[in-house]
NUKEPA-786023 format. One record per residue (C-alpha): residue in one letter; x, z negated, y. Coordinates in steps of 0.5 Angstrom, whole numbers, padded with zeros to 4 digits, always signed. Example, Ala and Ser with C-alpha at 12.3 -4.5 7.8 and 13.67 -1.06 7.14 Angstrom:
<pts>
A+0025-0016-0009
S+0027-0014-0002
</pts>
This chain:
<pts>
X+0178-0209+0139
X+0180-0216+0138
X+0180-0222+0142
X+0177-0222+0149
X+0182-0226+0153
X+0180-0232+0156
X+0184-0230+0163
X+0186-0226+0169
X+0193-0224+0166
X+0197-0218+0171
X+0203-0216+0169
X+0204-0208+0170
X+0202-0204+0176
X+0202-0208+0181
X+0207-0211+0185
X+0205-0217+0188
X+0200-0223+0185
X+0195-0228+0188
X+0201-0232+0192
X+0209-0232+0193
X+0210-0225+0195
X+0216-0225+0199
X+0219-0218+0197
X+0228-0218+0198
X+0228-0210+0198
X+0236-0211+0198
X+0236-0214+0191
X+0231-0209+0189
X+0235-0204+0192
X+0240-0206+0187
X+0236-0205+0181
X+0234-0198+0184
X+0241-0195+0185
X+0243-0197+0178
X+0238-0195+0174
X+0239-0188+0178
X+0246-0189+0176
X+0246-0191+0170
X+0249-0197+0172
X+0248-0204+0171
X+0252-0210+0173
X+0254-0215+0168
X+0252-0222+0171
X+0255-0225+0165
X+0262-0223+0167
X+0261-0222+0174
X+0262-0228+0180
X+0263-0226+0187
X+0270-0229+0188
X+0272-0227+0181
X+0271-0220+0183
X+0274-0222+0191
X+0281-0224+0188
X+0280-0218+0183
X+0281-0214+0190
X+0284-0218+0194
X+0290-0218+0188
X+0291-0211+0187
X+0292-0210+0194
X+0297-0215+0195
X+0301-0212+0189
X+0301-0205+0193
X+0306-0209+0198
X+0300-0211+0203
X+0303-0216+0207
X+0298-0224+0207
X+0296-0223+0215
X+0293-0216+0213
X+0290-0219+0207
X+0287-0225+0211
X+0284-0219+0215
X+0281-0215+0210
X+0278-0221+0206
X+0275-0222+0213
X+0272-0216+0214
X+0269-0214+0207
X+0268-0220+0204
X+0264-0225+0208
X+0256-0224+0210
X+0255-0219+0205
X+0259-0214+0209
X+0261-0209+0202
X+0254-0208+0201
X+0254-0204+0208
X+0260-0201+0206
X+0258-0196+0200
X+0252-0196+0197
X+0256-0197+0190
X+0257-0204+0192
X+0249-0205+0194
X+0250-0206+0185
X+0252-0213+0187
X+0245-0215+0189
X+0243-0215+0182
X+0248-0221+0181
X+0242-0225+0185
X+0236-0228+0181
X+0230-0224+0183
X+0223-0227+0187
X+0217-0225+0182
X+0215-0220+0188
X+0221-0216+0188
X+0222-0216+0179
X+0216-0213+0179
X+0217-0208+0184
X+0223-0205+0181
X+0219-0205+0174
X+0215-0199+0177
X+0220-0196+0180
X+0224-0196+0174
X+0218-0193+0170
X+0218-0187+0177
X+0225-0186+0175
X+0223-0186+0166
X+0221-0179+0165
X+0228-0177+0169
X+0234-0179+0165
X+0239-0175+0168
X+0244-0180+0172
X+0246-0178+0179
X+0253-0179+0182
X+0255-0181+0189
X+0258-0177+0194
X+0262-0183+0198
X+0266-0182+0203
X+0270-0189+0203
X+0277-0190+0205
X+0283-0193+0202
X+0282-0199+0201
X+0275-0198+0199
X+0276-0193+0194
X+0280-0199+0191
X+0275-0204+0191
X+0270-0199+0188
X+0275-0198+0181
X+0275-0206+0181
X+0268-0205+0181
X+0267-0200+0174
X+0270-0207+0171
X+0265-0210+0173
X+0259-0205+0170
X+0255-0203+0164
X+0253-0197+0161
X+0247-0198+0159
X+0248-0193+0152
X+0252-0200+0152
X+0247-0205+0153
X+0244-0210+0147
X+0237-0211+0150
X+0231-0213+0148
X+0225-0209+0147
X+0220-0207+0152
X+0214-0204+0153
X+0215-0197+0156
X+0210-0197+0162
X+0207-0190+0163
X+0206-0189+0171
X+0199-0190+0174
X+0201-0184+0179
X+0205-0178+0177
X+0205-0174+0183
X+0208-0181+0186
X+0213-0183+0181
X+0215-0174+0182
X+0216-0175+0189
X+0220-0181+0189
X+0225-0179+0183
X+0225-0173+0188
X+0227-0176+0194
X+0232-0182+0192
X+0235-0176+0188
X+0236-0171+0196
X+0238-0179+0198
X+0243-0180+0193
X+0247-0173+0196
X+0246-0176+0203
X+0251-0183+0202
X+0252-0185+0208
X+0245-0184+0210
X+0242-0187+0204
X+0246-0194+0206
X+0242-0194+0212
X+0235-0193+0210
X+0235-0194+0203
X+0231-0201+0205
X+0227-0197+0210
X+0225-0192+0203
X+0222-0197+0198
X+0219-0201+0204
X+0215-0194+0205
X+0214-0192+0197
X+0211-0198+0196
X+0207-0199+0201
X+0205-0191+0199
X+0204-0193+0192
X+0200-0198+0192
X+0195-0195+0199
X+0194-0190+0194
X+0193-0194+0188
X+0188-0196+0191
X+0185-0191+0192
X+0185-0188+0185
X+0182-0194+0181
X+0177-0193+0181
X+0177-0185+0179
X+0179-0187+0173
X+0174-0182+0170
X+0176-0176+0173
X+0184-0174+0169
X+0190-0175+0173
X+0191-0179+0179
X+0192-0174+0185
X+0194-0175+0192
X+0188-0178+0196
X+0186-0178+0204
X+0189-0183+0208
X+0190-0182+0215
X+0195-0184+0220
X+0196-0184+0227
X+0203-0186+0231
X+0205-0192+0234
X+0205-0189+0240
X+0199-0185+0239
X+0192-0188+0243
X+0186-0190+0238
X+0179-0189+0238
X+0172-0189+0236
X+0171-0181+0236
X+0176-0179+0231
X+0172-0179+0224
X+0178-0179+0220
X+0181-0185+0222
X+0175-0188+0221
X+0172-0185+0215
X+0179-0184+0211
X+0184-0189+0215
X+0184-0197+0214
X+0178-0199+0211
X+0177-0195+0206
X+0183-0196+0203
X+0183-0203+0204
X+0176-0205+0201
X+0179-0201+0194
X+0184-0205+0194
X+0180-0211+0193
X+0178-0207+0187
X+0185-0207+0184
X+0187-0214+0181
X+0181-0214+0177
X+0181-0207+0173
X+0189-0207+0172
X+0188-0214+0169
X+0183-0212+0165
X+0187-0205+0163
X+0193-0210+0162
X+0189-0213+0156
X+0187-0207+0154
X+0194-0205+0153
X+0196-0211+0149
X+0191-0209+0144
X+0195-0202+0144
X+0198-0201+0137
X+0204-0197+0140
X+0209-0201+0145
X+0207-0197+0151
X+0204-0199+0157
X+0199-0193+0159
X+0194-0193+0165
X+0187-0193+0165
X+0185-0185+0166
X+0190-0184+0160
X+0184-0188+0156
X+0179-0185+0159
X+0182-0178+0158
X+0182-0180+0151
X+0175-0181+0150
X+0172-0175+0152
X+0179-0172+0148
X+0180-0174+0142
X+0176-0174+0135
X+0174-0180+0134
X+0168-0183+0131
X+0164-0184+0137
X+0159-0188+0136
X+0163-0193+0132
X+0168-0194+0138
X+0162-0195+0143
X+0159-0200+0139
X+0167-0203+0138
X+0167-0202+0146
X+0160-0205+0148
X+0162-0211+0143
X+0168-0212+0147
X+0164-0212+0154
X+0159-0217+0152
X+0164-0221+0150
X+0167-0220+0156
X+0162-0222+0160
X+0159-0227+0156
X+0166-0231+0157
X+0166-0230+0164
X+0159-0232+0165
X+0157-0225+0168
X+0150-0223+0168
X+0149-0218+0163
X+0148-0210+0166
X+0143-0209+0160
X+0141-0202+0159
X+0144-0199+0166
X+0150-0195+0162
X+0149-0190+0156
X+0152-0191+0148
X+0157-0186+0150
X+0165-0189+0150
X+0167-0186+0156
X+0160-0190+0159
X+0160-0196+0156
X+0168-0196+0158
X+0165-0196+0165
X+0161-0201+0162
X+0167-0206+0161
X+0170-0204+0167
X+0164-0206+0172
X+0164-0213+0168
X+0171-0213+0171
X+0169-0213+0177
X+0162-0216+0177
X+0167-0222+0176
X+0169-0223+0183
X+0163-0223+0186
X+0160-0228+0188
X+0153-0225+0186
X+0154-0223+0179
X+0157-0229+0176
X+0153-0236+0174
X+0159-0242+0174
X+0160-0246+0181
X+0166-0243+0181
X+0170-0240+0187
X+0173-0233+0181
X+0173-0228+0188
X+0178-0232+0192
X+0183-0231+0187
X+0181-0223+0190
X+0181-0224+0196
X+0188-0228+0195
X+0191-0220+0193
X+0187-0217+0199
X+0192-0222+0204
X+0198-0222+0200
X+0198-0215+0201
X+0196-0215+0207
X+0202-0220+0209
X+0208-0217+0204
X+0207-0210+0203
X+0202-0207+0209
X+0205-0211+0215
X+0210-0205+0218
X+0203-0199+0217
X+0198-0202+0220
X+0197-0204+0227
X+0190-0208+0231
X+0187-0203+0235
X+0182-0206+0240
X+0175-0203+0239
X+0178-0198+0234
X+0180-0204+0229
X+0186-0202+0225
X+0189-0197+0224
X+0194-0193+0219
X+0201-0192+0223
X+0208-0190+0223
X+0213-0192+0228
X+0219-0187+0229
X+0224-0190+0224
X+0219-0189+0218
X+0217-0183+0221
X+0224-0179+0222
X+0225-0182+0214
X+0219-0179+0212
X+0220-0173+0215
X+0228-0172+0213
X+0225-0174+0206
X+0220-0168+0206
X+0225-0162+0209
X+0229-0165+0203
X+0235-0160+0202
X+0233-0154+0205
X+0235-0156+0212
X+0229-0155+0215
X+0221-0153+0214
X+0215-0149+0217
X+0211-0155+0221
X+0204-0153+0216
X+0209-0154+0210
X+0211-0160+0212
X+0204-0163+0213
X+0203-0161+0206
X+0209-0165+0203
X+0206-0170+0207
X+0200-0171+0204
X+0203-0169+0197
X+0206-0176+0199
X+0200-0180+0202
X+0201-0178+0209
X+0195-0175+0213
X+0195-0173+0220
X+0189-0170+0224
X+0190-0165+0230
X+0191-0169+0234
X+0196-0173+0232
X+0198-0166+0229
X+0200-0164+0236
X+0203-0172+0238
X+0208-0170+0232
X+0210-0164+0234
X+0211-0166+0241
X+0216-0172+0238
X+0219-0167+0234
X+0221-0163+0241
X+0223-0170+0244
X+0228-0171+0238
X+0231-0164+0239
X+0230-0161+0232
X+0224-0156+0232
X+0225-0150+0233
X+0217-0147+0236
X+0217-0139+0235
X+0210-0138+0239
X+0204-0143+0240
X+0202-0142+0233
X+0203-0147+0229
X+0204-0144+0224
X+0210-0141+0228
X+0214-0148+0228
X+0220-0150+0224
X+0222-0157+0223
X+0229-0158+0222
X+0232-0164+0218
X+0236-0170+0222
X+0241-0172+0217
</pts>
């Protein structure tokens, strides 16, 4: 290993950073959709009122008299009225600069779509007109077989299982177009929060091989919250909520691990630890290169040594380097008169004011909660049943959980109870297992 970094750098993995996080999920949805075309727009040649004239041209050289015009550039081009037309023109979201936030979040969204290259096509239903305007738009488009840029490093997703169920979901949602034009916002507002709860969650199992789904409870919006249910309280909020304090330090840790990576691959911090116990390597001249690397580490940032707690092993004296990177932002474990844990707890809030704020809800005695309103609820459910119209109630909670969502008895018994209220259940017997779900869509 080479030389320690002097600061806490991130630049993969996470989408928020210690301070001006406003995510502006119509400019991300722009990027999304074009990576799932294959599509991206050409902002050098594109300008709104450039491609207005374009369209508004080529009408008029069909005979459309100039009154009708007027009233077409009315409808479809002031406040941002196209973007709600087909989902094609949310392309043109990629014309404005993105907030940090928002670039960051497409960047992982990018790396849940790299394993499946295939580009998908949509089915529009658009009218006359607005069939024209989508050719216009092709002009304005490249392919990326056709794009000269420069090289990045190729991000290896932290969570396959959630990058698998993304690229599935967005795909079932490509078929639905009106349906995606409605809700795709509402769709990566949900994985993101998703991804980075259960991000947290499997941080710190960096040990244990490939993340998989972890426990985190939910209860409905409309749901009553108390004390007595161990669920919500034992695999709910909080515990969710302190791991995530964990996060800035090992991603920015593991983010100067892969600097020194000889590849130009951007992997997480289970691959590494998966190689150690794996691979043939010299093991004791990568454990000492290891606790070299740690001691420096740790002497850099004025952390107070951990002599002889860990083993000569590499896998331990990984962990080693890993502690270090947490004992960092403790208050007890660093020496200088310096405030390094605000700079966590700086995440901690941006989190909870960016990403978290639609999931949790302040419940009195029971503190806070997990939640799930009806829009996120239906969305998730729709997602889930996929296109197979309609799923048994246990599969569904299945598919659930394989996405992060958890639901204990109770709130079991307040689904199927909402579900009746919509009108797509259909219950065969009081069994549970004897009740199918169908999809809205």
């Amino acid at each position: 290993m080479e030389n320690v970094a002097e600061k806490n750098d991130l630049n993969n993995y996470l989408p928020i950073r210690g301070k001006n996080n406003t995510i502006n999920y119509g400019t991300v949805a722009g990027k999304v959709l074009g990576l799932l075309l294959g599509k991206e727009l050409n902002t050098s040649k594109y300008s709104p009122e450039e491609f207005k004239n374009a369209c508004l041209n080529e009408l008029s050289e069909l005979q459309v008299e100039n009154d009708i015009l007027e009233h077409i550039e009315k409808m479809y081009f002031r406040n941002n009225a196209l973007t709600k037309v087909s989902p094609e023109f949310l392309l043109l979201g990629q014309e404005e600069k993105e907030a940090p936030a928002s670039k960051y979040l497409s960047q992982i969204f990018r790396s849940f779509l790299k394993t499946d290259d295939q580009p998908s096509e949509l089915d529009c239903k658009a009218n006359f007109i607005e069939a024209i305007f989508i050719k216009m738009l092709q002009k304005y488009l490249l392919d990326p077989n056709e794009k000269k840029s420069a090289k990045s490093r190729q991000e290896q997703p932290y969570l396959p299982y959630m990058a698998d169920n993304f690229s599935k979901d967005i795909r079932f949602l490509s078929g639905k177009t009106e349906y995606l034009l409605t809700h795709f916002e509402e769709f990566l507002e949900l994985y993101n929060f998703l991804y980075c709860s259960q991000l947290a969650l499997n941080i710190r199992s960096w040990t244990s091989g490939e993340p998989r789904s972890q426990k985190m409870y939910f209860i409905l919006d409309t749901e009553k919250a108390s004390q007595e249910r161990s669920h919500i309280k034992s695999d709910g909020f909080y515990p969710m909520h302190r791991s995530m304090a964990t996060v800035f330090p090992i991603l920015s840790l593991l983010d100067t691990i892969n600097k020194q990576a000889p590849d130009e691959c951007v992997a997480p911090l289970w691959q590494y630890g998966d190689a150690l116990v794996s691979e043939d390597y010299d093991s004791e001249e990568l454990a000492t290169q290891i606790s070299q690397y740690a001691e420096t580490f740790a002497l850099n940032r004025k952390i107070k040594l951990r002599t002889g707690e860990y083993s000569s092993t590499p896998i331990d004296q990984l962990r080693l380097l890993v502690r270090y990177a947490l004992d960092q932002f403790e208050r007890s474990r660093y020496t200088e008169k310096k405030s390094r844990h605000e700079v966590r707890d700086a995440y901690l809030k941006q989190f909870d004011e960016h990403i978290a704020k639609h999931f949790v809800q302040n419940r009195g005695s029971a503190g806070r909660v997990l939640v799930l309103n009806q829009d996120y609820l239906l969305l998730l459910t729709n997602l889930t049943i996929g296109a197979n119209g309609q799923l048994r109630f246990q599969e569904l909670l299945k598919e659930f959980q394989a996405r992060g969502v958890y639901f204990d008895k109770q709130s079991e018994q307040a689904l199927i109870a909402f579900y009746e209220r919509v009108g797509n259940v259909d219950r065969m017997s009081d069994s549970g297992d004897a009740v199918y779900v169908r999809s809205t869509i």
